[in-house]
Structure formats: structure tokens, C-alpha cells
N, C-alpha and C positions, 0 to 999 in steps of 0.2 A: 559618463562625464566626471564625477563623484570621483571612480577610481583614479580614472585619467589624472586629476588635479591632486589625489594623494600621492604619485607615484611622482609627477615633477615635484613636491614639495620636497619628497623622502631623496630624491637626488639631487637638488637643488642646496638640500641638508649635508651633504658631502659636499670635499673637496678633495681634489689627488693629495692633501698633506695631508689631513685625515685620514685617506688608504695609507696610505705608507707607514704613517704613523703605526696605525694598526698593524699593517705587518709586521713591523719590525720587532714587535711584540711576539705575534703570532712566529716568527721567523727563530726568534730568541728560543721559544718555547719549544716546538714541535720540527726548529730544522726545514729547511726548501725542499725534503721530499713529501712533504703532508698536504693534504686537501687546502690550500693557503684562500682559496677563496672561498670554498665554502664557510672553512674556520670565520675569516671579514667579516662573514653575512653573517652571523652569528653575534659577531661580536659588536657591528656596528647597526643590526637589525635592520636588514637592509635586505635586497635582490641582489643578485649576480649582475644581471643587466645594470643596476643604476652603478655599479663597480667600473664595468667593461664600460660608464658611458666617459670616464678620467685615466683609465689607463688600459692600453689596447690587448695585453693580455699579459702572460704571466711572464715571460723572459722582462718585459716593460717594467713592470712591478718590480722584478726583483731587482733592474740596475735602478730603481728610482731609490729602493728602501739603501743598498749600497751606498747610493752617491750621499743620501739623508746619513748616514753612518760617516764618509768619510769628510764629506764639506766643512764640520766645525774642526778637523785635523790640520787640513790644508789651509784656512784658514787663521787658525790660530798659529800656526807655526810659520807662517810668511809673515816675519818682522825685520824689522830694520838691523836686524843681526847679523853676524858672519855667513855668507855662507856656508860652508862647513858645519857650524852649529845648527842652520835651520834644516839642512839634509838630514842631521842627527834627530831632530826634532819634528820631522815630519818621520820617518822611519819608526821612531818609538811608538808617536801616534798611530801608526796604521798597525804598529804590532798592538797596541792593547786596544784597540779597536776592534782587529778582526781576535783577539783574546777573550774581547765580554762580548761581540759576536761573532760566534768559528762560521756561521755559514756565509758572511761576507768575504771569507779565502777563497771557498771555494765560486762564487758570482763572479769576482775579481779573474778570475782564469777563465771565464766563458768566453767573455768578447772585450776584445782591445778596441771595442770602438765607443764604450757602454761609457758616461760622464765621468765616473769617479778615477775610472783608469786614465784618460785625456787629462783631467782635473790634477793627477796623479805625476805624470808624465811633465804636465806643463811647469808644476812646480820645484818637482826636480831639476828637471832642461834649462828653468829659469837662475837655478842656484847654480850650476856648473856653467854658464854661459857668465855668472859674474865672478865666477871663478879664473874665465877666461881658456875655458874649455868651450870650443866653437865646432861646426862641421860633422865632419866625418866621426871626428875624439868625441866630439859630445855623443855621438849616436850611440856611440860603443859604449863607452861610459855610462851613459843613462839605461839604457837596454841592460847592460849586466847590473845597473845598481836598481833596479825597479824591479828586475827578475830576480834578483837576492830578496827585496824586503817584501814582496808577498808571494814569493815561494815559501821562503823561513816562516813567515809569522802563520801561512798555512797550515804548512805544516805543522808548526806548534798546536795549532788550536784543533786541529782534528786528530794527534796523535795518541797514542794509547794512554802516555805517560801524563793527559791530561787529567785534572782532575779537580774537585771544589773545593778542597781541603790542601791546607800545606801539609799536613797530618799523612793523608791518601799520597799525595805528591813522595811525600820521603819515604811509605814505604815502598813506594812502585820503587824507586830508583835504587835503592835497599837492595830488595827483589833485584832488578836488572845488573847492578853491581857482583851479588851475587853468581849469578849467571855466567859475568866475563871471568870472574876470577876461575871458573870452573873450565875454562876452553882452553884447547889444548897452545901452550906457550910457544910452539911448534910453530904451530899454522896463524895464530894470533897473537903473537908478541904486544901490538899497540896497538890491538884491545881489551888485553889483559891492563897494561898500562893505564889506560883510561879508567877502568874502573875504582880504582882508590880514589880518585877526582869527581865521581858522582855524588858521593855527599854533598860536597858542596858546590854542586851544577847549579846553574840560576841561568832557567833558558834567555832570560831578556836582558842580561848582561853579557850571553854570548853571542846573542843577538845583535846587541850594540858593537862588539867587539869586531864581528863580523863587517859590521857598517864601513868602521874605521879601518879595517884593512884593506877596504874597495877605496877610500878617501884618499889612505895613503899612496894607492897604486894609482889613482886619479892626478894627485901631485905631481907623476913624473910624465906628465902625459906634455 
């Protein structure tokens, strides 16, 4: 009985924003291939079981700690603004979101049926619908611009040329710079070209750039 009433306490002491919370730590730290619950247990001194008794298992977990990452994005960026501006403004946020967390790119691609994507999906749909993009143009429209902005920001955050240092960052690109000028001008003309332009590459300004060329091709729609 004794145990019985310390185990409802020690669960009753959780809550799913509690786990999540915790995850997204643990998530930050060690990436979605690590023992994510056991790490929990550890951290929140706890059982497995009083975990599994707030969220059903680990796919559950991670779209919860996701949707907890990207909820204050979509909502701070639905304002009484342009839309145009808020598309820009929700896009930036989901890139330095999944930036200070890269394993939210990849949750984000598992399942389009997981909160943050719907959450994602609605508040874009919402800003081209008052753009007066309806139908079938909205479908297209939203589908390529929501597959632009966490394709790209994924790929940002998990690509080699990531790094903690702007220090590290310039010499990678240095390095990769390197590289193009050396390929034969034959076979790669405009990648040789590109190379002079990496010094001063700034992935979240071509990020944004990006955004605004789907915006403009939206215009004509």
C-alpha cells in the first residue's frame, strides 16, 4: 500500500508539460536518436511507466515537444499585419526555431498530421486566403510554400556547414569556397561563380529571400 501511494504521488507530481518540457532539453542535448526516456527518468526521477501514464509513447512525445517549440512562433506572428509580412514572420520563426532546435526539422517531416504541422499549415492557409488566394491556388501555394520553409530551415540545421561559432561557420565556407574555385570551369561554370559569394552567404537572409520569391510568384496567382 505504502509503495502503491508513493507511485500515485511521484505521477500525480508530473504533468505532460513537465515531459515535454524535459524533453526538449534532453532533445536539444543528445538529438531524437538517444534513449529519450530513459534520459526523462533520470532527469525528472521518475519511472517509465508514470511517463507512458501522459503521453502514449515516443512518436507522441516528440510531436508534443515540436508543437511546444513551434506554438509561441505561430502565435506571435498572427497579428493584425499584412499578410505578406506575417508569412515572412512566421517563416523566420520556424527557421530559428528548428536553428536553436535542428531536431524539430527533422519531427516536422515524419507526419503531416502531428499539431505543429496543422498549426503550421492553418496559419499560413490563413494569411493567403486573406490575400485572396482561395481553392485549388491556395493548395498549391501553401504546399510549395510550407515545403520551402521546413525543407530549407532543415536542412540548414542539420547540414555540415552548421556550426556554434560564426568563427567555425566562416571557415567552413572558406574551406567550401575553396573547393568550388578548384572545379573544373568546364563542367561547373555557376559553381565556380558562386563561390566568390560565400564569404558573404548569410543562410537566413537567403532564406528569407527565398520566402519572398514564392510571395512574388503567389502575387500572380
Amino acid at each position: 500500500m505504502t509503495v502503491e501511494r508513493r507511485t500515485t504521488r511521484r505521477r500525480d507530481a508530473l504533468s505532460k508539460e513537465r515531459i515535454v518540457e524535459a524533453a526538449i532539453d534532453v532533445l536539444d542535448t543528445d538529438g531524437d536518436r538517444g534513449q529519450v526516456f530513459r534520459a526523462l527518468t533520470v532527469r525528472l526521477s521518475t519511472g517509465v511507466g508514470a511517463i507512458y501514464h501522459h503521453v502514449a509513447n515516443k512518436n507522441d512525445l516528440l510531436a508534443a515537444a515540436a508543437d511546444a517549440v513551434i506554438a509561441p512562433v505561430m502565435s506571435d506572428a498572427t497579428t493584425d499585419g499584412e499578410p505578406e509580412e506575417t508569412i515572412r514572420a512566421i517563416a523566420l520563426g520556424i527557421f530559428d526555431s528548428i536553428d536553436a532546435h535542428p531536431w524539430v526539422g527533422a519531427q516536422l517531416s515524419r507526419d503531416p498530421r502531428q499539431p505543429a504541422v496543422l498549426h503550421i499549415w492553418e496559419g499560413i492557409g490563413g494569411q493567403l486566403n486573406a490575400l485572396g488566394i482561395t481553392g485549388a491556388a491556395r493548395s498549391d501555394a501553401g504546399a510549395a510554400l510550407v515545403n520551402y520553409v521546413l525543407g530549407s530551415a532543415a536542412q540548414h540545421a542539420a547540414g555540415p556547414g552548421q556550426a556554434p561559432r560564426a568563427a567555425d561557420r566562416s571557415a567552413a565556407l572558406a574551406t567550401l569556397a575553396t573547393e568550388w574555385e578548384q572545379l573544373d570551369p568546364a563542367e561547373y561554370p555557376m559553381v565556380r561563380d558562386e563561390a566568390a559569394r560565400l564569404g558573404a552567404h548569410d543562410d537566413r537572409a537567403q532564406f528569407l529571400a527565398g520566402v519572398d520569391i514564392f510571395l512574388a510568384g503567389i502575387r500572380t496567382l
